[in-house]
N, C-alpha and C positions, 0 to 999 in steps of 0.2 A: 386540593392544589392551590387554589385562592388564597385560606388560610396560610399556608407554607411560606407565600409568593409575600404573603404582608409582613411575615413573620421576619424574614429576610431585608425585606427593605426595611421593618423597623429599625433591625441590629445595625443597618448598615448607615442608616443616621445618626444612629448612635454611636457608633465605634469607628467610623471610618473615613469621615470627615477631614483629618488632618492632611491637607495640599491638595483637596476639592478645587479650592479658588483658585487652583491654577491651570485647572483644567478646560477652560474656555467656557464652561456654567459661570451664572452668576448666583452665589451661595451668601443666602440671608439665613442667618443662623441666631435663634430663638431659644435666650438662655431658658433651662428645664424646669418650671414653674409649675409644671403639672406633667403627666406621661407623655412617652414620644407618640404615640396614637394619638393621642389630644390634639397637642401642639401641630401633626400635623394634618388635621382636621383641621384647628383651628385657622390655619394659615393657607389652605388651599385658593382661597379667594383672590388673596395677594397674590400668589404664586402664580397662579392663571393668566390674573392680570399685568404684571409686573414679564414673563414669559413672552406675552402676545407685545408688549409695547415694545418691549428692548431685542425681540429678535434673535435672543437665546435662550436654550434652557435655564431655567430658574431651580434651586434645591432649596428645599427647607430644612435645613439640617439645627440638630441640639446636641445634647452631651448628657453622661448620665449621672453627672452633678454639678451646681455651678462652679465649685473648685476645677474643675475639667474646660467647663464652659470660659473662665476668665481666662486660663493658660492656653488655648484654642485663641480666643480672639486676639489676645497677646502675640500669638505665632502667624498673624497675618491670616487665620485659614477662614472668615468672613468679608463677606464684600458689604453688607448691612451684616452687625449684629443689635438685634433687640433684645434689652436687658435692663436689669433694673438701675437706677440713676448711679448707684455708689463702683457698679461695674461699668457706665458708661463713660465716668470721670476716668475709673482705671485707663479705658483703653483710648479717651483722648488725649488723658495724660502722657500717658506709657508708650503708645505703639501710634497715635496722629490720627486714631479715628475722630470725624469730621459731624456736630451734632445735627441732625437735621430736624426732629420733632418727639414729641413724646402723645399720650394720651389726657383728653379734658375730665376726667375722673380724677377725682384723688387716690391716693394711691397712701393707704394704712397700715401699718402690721397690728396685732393682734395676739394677744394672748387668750387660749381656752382652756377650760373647764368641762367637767362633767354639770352640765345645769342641775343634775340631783344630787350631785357629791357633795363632799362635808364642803370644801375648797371655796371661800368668800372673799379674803383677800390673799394679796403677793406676802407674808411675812409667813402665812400656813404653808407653802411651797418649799420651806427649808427641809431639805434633804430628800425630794420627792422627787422621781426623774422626770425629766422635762423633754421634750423633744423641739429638734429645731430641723431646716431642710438641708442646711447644709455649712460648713465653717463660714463660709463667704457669701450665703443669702443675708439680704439684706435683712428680711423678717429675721432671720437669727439674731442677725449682730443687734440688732436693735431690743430682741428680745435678752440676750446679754449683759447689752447696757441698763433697761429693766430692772433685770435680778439684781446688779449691784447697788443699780440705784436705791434700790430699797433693800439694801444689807444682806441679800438673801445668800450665804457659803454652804458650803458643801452640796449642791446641789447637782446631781449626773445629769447630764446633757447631750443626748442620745440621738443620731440622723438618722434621717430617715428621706425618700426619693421623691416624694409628693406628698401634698396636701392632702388628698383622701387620706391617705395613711395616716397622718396626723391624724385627725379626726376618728378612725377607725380604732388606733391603738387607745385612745383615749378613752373611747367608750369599752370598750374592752379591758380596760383596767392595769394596763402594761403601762401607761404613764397616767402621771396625775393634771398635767398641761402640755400645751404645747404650741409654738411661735408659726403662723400663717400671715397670707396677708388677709386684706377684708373682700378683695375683691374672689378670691378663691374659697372663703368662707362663704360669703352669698352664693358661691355657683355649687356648695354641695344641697344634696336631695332636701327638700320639707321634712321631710321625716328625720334625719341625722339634724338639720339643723336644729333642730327642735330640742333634741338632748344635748346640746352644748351651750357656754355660756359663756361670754366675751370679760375675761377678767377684766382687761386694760386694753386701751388702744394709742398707737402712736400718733404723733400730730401726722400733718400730711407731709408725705416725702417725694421726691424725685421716683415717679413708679418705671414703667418700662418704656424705655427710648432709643429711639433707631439712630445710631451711629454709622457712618458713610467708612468705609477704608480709605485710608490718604492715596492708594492706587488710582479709584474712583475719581478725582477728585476733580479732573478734566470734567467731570459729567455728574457736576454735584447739583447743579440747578437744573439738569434736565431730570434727573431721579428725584428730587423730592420736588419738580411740580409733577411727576408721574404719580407720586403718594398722596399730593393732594388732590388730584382727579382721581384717585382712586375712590377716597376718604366720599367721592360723591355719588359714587355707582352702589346700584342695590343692594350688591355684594357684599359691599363694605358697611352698610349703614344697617344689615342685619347681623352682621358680624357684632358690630358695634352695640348694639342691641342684647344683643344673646349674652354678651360677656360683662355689659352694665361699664362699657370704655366710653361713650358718649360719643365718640370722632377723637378726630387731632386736634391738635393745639401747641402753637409755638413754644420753643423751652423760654422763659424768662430769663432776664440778666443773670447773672451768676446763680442758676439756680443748680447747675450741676457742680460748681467752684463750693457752694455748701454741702455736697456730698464728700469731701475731705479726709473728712477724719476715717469715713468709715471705709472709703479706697484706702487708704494709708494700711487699714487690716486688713485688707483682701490683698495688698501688695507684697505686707507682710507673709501671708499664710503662703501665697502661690508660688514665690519666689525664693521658697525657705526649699534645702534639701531633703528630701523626700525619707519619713523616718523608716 
């Protein structure tokens, strides 16, 4: 029964989300960077905490790709969404969400290998298939911009829902690389890390950032100093810990205005009719 009970609410984070936020919850929605079990493991802390301060239920809600994810936050159905900097610009660009903080980690993408495969550099990758998490993940696009930068054509470029997978398909032989970030790389097993090997890495980017909804916005300084009391409770600082995020840390000057270009193709992708 248990099982069933999870099995249930997992679907129902996943798929059902659309006009939550208006239902008197307040719904921080956590673009899909890894499974919805994960995610919402990972975020019970906040959820707890963020529930008991403000006096309503709290949802952790995701989507079961970030393409879903960006057109979801797009549609107003987040009161926080936390997502990666290039999706954060989308939705303060686009729809007025409101920047509040991101994480003191840097935040990298990443190209893999099989660490015993033939595969040394990016110009052997021509015509190999590659996997990425999704059109509109950042670690894609960036892995994208990558392959061309260095002439790499005809290459298939294949999604897939999470980073394990990545990883998983690779040592298995179904691709020859594939676009993660570093912080999702560190959190797979000693043993799998072991068999893969870090082609290329990207400079540091805008990694994932809690954006306010312009609804909220009456109550924008009482919610992120609630995130920064949080950022100091046990909870938070093994959270912190486990996932190698360090805490919070203010966004800098225009550092989501240099997320740009790579919003401009997620604005692109999301906003195109459906083929």
């Amino acid at each position: 029964m248990g099982k069933i009970f999870i099995a249930v609410v997992l679907f129902t984070l996943l798929f059902t989300t659309h006009g939550s936020a208006n239902s008197g919850n307040f719904v921080i929605g956590v673009a899909p960077h890894t499974s919805a079990r994960v995610i919402v493991e990972m975020y019970q802390p906040l959820r707890q905490y963020m529930e008991k301060a403000l006096g309503v239920p709290v949802e952790i809600v995701t989507a079961p790709d970030f393409d879903t994810f960006a057109r979801r936050g797009l549609a107003q159905d987040f009161d926080i969404a936390i997502t990666t900097g290039h999706q954060a610009r989308l939705l303060q660009v686009d729809a007025k969400y409101q920047p509040l903080l991101t994480y003191k980690a840097d935040f990298k993408a990443v190209a893999l290998v099989a660490a015993a495969g033939p595969i040394t550099t990016a110009t052997q990758l021509k015509g190999k298939p590659v996997l990425g998490l999704s059109p509109t993940s950042l670690v894609t696009l960036w892995g994208l911009h990558w392959l061309k930068d260095n002439k790499i054509a005809a290459t298939s470029v294949k999604f897939v829902s999470a980073s394990d997978s990545v990883a998983q398909l690779i040592l298995s032989g179904e691709a020859t690389a594939g676009f993660t970030s570093q912080a999702n790389f560190q959190k797979l097993t000693p043993e799998v890390r072991a068999q893969l090997r870090i082609l290329a890495e990207s400079k540091p980017m805008a990694g994932r950032v809690y954006v306010l909804n312009n609804r909220r916005s009456a109550d924008r300084k009482k919610i992120a100093d609630l995130l920064w009391k949080f950022s100091e409770t046990p909870e938070a600082k093994t959270y912190f810990t486990n996932n190698k995020l360090e805490g919070y840390r203010p966004l800098r000057n225009n550092e989501l205005k240099e997320m740009d270009s790579f919003a401009n193709e997620v604005r692109k992708i999301v906003k195109s009719p459906p083929k």
